[in-house]
Backbone and ligand atoms as CSV (ligand in chain L), in Angstrom:
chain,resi,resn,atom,element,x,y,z
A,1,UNK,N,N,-14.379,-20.536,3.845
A,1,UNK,CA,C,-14.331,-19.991,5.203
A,1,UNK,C,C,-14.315,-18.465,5.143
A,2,UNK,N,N,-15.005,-17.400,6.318
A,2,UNK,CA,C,-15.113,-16.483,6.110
A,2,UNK,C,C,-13.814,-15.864,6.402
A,3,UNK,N,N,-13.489,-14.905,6.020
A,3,UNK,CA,C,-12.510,-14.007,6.828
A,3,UNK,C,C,-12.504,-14.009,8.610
A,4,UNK,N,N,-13.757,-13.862,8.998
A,4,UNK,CA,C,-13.810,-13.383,10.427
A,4,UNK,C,C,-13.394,-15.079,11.228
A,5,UNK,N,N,-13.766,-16.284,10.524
A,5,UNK,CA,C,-13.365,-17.592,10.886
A,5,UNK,C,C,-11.857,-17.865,10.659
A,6,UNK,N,N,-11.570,-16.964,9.631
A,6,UNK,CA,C,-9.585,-17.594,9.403
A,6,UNK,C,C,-9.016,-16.687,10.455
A,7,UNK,N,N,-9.510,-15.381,10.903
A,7,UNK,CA,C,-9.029,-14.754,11.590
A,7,UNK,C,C,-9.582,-14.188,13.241
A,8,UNK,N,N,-9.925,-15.270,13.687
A,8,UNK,CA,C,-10.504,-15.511,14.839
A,8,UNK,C,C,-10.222,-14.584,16.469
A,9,UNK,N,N,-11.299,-13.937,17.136
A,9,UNK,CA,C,-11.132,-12.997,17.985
A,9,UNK,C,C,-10.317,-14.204,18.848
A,10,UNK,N,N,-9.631,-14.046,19.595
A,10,UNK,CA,C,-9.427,-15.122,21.006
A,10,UNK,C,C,-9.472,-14.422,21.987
A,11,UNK,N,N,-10.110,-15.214,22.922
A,11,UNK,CA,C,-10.172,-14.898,24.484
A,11,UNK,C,C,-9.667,-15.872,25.613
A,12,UNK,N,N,-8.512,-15.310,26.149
A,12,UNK,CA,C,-7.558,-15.796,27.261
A,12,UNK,C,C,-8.053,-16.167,27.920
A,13,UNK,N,N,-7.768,-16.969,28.960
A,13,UNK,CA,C,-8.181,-17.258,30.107
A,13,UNK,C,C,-7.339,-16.449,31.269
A,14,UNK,N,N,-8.423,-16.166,32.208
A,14,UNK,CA,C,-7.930,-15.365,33.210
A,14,UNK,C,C,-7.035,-16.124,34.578
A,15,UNK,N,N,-5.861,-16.507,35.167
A,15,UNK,CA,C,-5.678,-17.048,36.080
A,15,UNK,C,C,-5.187,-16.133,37.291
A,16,UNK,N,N,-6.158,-14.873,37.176
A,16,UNK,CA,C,-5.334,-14.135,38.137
A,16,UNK,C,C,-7.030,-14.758,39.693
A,17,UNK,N,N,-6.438,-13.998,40.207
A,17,UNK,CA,C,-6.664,-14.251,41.751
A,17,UNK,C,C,-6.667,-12.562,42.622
A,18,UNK,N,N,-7.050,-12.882,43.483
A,18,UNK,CA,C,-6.749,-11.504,44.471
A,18,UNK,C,C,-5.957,-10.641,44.559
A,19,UNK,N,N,-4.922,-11.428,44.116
A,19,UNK,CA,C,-3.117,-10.757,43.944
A,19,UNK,C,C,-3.849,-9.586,42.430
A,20,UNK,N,N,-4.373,-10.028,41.472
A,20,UNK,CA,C,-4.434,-9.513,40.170
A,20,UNK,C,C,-4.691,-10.712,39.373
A,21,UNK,N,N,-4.608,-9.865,37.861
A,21,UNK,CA,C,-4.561,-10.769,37.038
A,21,UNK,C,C,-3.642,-11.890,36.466
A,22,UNK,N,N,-3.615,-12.649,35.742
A,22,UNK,CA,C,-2.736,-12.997,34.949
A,22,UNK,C,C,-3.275,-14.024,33.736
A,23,UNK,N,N,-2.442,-13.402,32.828
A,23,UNK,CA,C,-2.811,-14.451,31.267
A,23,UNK,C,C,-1.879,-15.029,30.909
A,24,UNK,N,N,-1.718,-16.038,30.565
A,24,UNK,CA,C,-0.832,-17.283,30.294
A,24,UNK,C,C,-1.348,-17.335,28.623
A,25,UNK,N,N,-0.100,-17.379,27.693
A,25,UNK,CA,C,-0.263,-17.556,26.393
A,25,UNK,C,C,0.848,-18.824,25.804
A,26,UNK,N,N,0.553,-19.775,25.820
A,26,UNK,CA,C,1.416,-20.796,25.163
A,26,UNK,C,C,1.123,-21.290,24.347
A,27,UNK,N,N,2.653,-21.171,23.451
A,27,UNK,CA,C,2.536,-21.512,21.870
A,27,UNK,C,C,1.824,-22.495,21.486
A,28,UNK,N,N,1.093,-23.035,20.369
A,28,UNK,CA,C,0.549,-24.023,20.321
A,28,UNK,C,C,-0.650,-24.521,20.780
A,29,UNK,N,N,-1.338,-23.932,21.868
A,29,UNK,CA,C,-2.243,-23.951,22.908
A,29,UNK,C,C,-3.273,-23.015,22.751
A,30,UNK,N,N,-3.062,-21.939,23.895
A,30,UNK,CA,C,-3.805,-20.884,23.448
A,30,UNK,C,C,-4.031,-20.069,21.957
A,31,UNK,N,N,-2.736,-20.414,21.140
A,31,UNK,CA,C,-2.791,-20.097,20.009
A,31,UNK,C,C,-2.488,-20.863,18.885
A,32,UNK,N,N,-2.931,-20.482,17.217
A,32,UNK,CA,C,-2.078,-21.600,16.748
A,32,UNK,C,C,-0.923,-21.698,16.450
A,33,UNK,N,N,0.129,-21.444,17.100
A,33,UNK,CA,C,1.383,-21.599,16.407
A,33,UNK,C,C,2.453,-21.465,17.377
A,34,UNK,N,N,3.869,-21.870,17.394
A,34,UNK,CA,C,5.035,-21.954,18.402
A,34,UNK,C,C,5.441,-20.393,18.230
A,35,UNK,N,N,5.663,-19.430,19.468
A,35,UNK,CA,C,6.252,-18.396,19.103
A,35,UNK,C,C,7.830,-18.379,19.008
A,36,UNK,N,N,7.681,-17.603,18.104
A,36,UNK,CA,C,9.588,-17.457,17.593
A,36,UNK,C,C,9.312,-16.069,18.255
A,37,UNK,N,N,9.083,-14.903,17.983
A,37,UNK,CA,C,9.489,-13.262,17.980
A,37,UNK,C,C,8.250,-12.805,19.179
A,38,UNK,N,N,8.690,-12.167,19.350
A,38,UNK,CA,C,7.282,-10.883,20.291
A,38,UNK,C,C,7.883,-9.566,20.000
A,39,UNK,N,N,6.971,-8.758,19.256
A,39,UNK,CA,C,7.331,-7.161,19.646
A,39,UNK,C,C,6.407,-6.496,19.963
A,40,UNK,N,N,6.429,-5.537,20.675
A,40,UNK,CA,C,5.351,-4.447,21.190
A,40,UNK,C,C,5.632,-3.195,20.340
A,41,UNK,N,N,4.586,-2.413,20.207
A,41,UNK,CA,C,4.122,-0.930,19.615
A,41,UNK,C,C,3.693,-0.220,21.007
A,42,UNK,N,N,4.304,0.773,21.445
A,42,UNK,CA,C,3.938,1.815,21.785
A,42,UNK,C,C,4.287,3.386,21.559
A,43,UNK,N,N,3.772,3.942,22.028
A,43,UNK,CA,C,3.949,5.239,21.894
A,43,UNK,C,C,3.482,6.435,20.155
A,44,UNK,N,N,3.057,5.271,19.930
A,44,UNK,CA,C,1.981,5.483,18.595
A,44,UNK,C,C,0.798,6.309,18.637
A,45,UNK,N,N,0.900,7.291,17.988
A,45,UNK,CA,C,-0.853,7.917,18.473
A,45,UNK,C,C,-1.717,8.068,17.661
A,46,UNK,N,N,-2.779,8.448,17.956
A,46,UNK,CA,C,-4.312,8.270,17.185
A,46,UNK,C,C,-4.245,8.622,15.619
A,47,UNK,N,N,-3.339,9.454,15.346
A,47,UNK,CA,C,-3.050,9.575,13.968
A,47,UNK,C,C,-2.038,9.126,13.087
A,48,UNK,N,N,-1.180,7.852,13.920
A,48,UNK,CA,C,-0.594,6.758,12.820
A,48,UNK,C,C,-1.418,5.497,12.508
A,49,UNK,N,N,-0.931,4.676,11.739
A,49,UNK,CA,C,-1.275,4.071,10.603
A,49,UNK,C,C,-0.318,3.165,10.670
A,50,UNK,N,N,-0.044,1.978,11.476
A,50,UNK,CA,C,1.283,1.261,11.249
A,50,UNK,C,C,0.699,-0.071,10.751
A,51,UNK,N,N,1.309,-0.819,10.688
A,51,UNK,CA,C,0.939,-2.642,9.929
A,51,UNK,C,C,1.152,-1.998,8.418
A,52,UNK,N,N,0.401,-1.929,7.535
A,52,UNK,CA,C,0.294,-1.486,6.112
A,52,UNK,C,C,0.938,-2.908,5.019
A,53,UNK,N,N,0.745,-4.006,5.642
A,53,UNK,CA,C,1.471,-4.966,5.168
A,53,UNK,C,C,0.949,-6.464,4.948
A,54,UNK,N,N,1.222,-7.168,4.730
A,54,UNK,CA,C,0.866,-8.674,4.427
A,54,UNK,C,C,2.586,-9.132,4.790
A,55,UNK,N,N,2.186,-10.535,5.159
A,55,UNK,CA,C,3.437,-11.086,5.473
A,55,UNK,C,C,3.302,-12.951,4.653
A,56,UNK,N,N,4.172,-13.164,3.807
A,56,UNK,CA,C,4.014,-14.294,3.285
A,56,UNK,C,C,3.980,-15.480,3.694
A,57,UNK,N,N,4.773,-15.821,5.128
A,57,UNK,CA,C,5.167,-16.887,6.090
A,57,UNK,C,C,4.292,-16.476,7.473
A,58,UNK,N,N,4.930,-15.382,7.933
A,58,UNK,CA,C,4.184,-14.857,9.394
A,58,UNK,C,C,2.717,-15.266,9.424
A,59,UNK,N,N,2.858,-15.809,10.994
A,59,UNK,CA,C,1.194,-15.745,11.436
A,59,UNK,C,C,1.815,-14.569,12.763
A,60,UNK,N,N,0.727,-14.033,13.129
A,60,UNK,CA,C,0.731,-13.329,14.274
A,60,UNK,C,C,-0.885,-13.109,15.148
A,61,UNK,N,N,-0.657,-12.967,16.668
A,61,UNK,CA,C,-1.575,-13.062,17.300
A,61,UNK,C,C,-1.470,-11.293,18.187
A,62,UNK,N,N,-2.142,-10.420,17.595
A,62,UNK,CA,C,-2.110,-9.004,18.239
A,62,UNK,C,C,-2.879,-8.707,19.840
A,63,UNK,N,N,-1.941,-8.035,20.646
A,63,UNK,CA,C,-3.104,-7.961,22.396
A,63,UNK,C,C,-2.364,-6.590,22.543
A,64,UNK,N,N,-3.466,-5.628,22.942
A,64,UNK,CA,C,-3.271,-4.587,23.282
A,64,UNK,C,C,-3.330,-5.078,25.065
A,65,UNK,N,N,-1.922,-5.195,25.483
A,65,UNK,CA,C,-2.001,-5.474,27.088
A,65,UNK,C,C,-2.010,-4.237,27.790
A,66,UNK,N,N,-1.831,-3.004,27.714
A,66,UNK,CA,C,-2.534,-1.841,27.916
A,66,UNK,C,C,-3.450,-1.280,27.067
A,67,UNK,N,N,-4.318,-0.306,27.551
A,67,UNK,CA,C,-4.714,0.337,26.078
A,67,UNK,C,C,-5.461,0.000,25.364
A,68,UNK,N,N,-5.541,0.495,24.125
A,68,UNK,CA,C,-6.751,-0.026,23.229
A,68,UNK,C,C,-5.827,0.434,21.491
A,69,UNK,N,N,-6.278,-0.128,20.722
A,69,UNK,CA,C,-5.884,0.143,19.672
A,69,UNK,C,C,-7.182,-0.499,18.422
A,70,UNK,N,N,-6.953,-0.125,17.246
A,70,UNK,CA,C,-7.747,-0.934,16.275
A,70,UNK,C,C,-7.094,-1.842,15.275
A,71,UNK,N,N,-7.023,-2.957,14.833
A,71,UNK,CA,C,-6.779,-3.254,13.648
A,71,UNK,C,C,-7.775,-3.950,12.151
A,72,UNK,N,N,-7.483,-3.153,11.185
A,72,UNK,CA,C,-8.568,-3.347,9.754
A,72,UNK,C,C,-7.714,-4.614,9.437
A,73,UNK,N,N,-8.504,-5.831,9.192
A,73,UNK,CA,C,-7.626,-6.917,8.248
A,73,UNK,C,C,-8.893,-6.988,7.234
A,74,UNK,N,N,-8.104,-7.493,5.775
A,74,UNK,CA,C,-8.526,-7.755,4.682
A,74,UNK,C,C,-8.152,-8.861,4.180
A,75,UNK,N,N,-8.558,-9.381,3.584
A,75,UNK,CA,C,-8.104,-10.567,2.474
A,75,UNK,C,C,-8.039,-9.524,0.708
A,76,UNK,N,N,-8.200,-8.758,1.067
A,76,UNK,CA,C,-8.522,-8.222,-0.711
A,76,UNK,C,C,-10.173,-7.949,-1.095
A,77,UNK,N,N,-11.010,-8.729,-0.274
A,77,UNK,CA,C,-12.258,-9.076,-0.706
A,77,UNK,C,C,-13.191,-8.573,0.291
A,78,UNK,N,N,-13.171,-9.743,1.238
A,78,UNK,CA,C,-13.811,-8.681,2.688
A,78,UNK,C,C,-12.902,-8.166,3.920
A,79,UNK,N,N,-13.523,-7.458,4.653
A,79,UNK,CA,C,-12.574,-6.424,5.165
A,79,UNK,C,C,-13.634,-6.316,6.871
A,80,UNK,N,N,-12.601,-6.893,7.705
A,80,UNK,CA,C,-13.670,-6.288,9.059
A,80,UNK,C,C,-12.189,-5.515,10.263
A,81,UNK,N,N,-13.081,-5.057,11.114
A,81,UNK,CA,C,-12.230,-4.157,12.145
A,81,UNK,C,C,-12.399,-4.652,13.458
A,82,UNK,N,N,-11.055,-4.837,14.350
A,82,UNK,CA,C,-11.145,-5.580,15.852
A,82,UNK,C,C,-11.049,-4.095,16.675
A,83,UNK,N,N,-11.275,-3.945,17.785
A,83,UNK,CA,C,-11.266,-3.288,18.632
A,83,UNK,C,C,-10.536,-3.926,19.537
A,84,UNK,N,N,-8.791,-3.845,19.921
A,84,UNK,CA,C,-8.596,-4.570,20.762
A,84,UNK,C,C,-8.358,-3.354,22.185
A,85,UNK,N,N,-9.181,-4.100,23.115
A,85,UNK,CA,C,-8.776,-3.215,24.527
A,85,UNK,C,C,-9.064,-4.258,25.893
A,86,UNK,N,N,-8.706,-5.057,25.996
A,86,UNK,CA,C,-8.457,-6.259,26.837
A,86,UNK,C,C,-7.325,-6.634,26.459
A,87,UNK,N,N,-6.547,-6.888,27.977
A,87,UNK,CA,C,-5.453,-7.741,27.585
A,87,UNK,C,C,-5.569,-8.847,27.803
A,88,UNK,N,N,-6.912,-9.175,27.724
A,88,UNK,CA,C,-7.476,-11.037,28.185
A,88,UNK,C,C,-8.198,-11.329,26.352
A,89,UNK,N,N,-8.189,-10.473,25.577
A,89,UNK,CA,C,-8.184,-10.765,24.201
A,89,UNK,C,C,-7.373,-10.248,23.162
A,90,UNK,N,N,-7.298,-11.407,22.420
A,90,UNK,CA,C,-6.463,-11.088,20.858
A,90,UNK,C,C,-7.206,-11.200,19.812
A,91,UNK,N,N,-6.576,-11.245,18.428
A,91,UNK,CA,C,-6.709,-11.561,17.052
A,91,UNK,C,C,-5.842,-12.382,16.792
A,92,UNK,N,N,-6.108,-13.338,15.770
A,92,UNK,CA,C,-4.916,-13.955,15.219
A,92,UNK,C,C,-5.033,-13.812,13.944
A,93,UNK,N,N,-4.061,-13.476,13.248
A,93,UNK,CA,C,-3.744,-12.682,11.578
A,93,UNK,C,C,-2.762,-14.022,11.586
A,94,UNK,N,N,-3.443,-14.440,10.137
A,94,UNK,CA,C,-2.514,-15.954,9.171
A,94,UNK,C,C,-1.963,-15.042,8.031
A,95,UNK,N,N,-0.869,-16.110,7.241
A,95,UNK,CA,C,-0.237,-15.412,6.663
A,95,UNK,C,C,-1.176,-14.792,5.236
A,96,UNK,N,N,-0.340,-13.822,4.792
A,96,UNK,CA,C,-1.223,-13.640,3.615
A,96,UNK,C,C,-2.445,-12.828,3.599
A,97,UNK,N,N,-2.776,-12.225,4.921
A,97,UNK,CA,C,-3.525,-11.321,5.279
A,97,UNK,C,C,-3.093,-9.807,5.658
A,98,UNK,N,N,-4.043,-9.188,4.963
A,98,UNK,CA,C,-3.019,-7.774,4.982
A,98,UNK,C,C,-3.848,-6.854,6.244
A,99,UNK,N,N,-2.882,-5.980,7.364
A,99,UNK,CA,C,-3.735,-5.752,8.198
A,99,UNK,C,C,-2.978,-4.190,8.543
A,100,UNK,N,N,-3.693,-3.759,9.298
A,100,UNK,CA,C,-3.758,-1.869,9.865
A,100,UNK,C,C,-3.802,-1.831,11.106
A,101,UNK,N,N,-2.943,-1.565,11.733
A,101,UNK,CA,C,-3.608,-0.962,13.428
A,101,UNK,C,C,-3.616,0.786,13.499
A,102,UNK,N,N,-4.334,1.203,13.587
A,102,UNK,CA,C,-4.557,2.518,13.952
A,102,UNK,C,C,-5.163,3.037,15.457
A,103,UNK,N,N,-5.749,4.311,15.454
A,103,UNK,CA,C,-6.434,4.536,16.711
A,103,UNK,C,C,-5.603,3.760,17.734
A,104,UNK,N,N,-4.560,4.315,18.116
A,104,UNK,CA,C,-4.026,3.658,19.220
A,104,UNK,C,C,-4.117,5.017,20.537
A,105,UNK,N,N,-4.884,4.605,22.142
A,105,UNK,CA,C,-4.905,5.707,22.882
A,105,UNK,C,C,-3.727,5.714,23.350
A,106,UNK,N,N,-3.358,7.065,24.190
A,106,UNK,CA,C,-1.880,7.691,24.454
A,106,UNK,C,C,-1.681,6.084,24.857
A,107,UNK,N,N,-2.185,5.276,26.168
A,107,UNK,CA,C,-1.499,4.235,26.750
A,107,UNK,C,C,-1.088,3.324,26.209
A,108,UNK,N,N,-1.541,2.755,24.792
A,108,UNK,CA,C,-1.457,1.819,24.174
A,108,UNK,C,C,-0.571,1.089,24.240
A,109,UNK,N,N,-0.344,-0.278,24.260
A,109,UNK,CA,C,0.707,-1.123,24.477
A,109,UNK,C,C,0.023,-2.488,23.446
A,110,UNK,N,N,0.512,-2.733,22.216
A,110,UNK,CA,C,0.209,-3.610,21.122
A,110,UNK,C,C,1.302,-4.416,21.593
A,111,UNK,N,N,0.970,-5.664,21.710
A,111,UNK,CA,C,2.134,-6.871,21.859
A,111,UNK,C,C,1.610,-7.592,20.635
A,112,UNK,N,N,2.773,-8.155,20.131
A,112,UNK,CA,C,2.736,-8.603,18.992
A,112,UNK,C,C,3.397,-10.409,19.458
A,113,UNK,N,N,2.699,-11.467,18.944
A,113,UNK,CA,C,3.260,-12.609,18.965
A,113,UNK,C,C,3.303,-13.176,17.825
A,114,UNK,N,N,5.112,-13.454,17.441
A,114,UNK,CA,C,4.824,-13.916,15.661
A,114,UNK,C,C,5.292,-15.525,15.766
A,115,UNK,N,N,4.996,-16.298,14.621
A,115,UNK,CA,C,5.630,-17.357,14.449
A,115,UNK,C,C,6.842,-17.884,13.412
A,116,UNK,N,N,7.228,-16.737,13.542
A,116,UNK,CA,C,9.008,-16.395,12.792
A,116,UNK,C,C,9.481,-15.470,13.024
A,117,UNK,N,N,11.057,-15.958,12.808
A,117,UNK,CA,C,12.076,-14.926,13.344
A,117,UNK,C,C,11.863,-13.446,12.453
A,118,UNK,N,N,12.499,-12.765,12.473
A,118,UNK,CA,C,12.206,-11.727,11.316
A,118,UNK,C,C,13.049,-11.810,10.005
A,119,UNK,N,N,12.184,-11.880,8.662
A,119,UNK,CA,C,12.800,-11.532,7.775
A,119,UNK,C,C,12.289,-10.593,6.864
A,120,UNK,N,N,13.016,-9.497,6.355
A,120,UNK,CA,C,12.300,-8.524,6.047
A,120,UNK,C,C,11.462,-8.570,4.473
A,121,UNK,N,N,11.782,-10.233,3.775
A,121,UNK,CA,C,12.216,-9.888,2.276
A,121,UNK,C,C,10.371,-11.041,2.303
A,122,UNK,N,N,9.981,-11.430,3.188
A,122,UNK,CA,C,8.356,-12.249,3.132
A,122,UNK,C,C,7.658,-10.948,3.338
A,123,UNK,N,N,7.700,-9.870,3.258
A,123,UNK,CA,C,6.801,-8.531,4.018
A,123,UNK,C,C,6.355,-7.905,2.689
A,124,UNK,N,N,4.744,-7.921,2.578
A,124,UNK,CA,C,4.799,-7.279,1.097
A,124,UNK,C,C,3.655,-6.052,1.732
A,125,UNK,N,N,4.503,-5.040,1.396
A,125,UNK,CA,C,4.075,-3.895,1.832
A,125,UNK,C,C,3.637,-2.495,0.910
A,126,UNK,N,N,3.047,-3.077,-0.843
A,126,UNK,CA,C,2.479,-2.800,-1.340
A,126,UNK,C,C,0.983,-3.174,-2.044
A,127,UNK,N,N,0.004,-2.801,-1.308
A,127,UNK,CA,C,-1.281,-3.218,-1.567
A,127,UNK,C,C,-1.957,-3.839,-3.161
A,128,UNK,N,N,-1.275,-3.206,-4.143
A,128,UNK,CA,C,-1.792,-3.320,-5.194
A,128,UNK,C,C,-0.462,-5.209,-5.604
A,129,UNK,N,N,0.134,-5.250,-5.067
A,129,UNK,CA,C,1.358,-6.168,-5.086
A,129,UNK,C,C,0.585,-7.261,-4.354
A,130,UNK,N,N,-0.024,-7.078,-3.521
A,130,UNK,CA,C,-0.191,-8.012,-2.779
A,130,UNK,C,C,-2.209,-8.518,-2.950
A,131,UNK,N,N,-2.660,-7.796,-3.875
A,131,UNK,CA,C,-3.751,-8.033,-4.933
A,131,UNK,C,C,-3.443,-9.347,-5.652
A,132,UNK,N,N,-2.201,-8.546,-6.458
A,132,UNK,CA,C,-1.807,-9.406,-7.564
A,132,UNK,C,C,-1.531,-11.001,-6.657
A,133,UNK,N,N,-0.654,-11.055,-5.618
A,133,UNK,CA,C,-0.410,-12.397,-5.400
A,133,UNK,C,C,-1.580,-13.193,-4.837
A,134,UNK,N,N,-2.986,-12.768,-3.862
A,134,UNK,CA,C,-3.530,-12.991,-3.239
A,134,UNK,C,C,-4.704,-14.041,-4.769
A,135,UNK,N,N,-4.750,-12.925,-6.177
A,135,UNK,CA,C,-5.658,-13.609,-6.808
A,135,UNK,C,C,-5.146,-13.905,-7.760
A,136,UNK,N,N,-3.707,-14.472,-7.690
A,136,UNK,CA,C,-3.152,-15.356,-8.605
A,136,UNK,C,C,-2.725,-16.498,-8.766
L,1,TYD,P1,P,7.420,-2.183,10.587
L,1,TYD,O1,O,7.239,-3.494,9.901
L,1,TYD,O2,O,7.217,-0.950,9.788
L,1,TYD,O3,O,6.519,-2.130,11.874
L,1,TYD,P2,P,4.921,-2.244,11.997
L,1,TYD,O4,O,4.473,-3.291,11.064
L,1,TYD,O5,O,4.741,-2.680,13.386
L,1,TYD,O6,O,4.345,-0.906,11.745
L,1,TYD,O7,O,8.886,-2.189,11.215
L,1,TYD,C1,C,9.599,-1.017,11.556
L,1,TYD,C2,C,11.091,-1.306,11.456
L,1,TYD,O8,O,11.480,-2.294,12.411
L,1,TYD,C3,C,11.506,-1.815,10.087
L,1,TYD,O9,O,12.757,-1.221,9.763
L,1,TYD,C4,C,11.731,-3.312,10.306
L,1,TYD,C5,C,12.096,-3.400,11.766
L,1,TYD,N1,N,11.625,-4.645,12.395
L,1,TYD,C6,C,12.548,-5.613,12.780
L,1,TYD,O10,O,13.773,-5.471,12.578
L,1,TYD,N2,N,12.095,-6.746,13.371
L,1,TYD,C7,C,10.777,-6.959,13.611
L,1,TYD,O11,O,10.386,-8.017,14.170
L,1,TYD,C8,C,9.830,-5.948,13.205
L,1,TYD,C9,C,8.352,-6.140,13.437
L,1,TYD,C10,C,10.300,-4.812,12.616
């Protein structure tokens, strides 16, 4: 399977109406997995560099619900870039994939949906470390 198939763009469904929008995200459903955690990134700007990591357990599904941001995911091997700026689309990052969000504009608002609580000691946040486990 390619990279761009394990790590699949998704697109929400819209249930807004006249009032506005609205996106409905339920665990299991719209995505694959039950959410445990949500965190948001803001106030990040065009010249940080945050993610820098692989996570051993974590899956996560990234939505810039303001804003726009980028994220680079890799497997080690191939390597592609999302443009997220809809908050009616995501990414979903499986575990074991190492990923980057950068280019975030002033508004940016990254919501993060994970499928575990946090632990800090599954987070491998050295690239050449996380070589070694990916092709071993
Ligand atoms: P970090 O992993 O560097 O954030 P990002 O991947 O979004 O750039 O996390 C920054 C700090 O926040 C670090 O000390 C760990 C802590 N943290 C939590 O306690 N819980 C969480 O769910 C997350 C994502 C981070």
């Amino acid at each position: 399977m390619s990279l761009k198939d394990l790590c699949p763009v998704l697109q929400f469904a819209d249930l807004g109406d006249e009032r506005g929008k609205l996106v409905v995200i339920e665990g299991n459903q719209a995505i694959p997995f039950e959410i445990k955690r949500v965190f948001y990134i803001y106030e990040s700007d065009s010249t940080v560099v945050r993610g820098q990591h692989a996570n051993r357990e974590s899956e996560f599904v990234l939505i810039n619900v303001a804003g726009s941001s980028k994220v680079r995911i890799t497997d080690g091997r191939e390597e592609f870039v999302v443009k997220l700026n809809r908050p009616m689309m995501g990414v979903y990052i499986p575990n074991m994939i190492w990923k980057d969000m950068y280019d975030f504009s002033d508004d940016s608002v990254l919501l993060v949906l994970a499928s575990t609580h946090y632990d800090g000691s599954e987070y491998i946040r050295n690239y050449d470390e996380y070589l070694k486990e990916v092709n071993s």
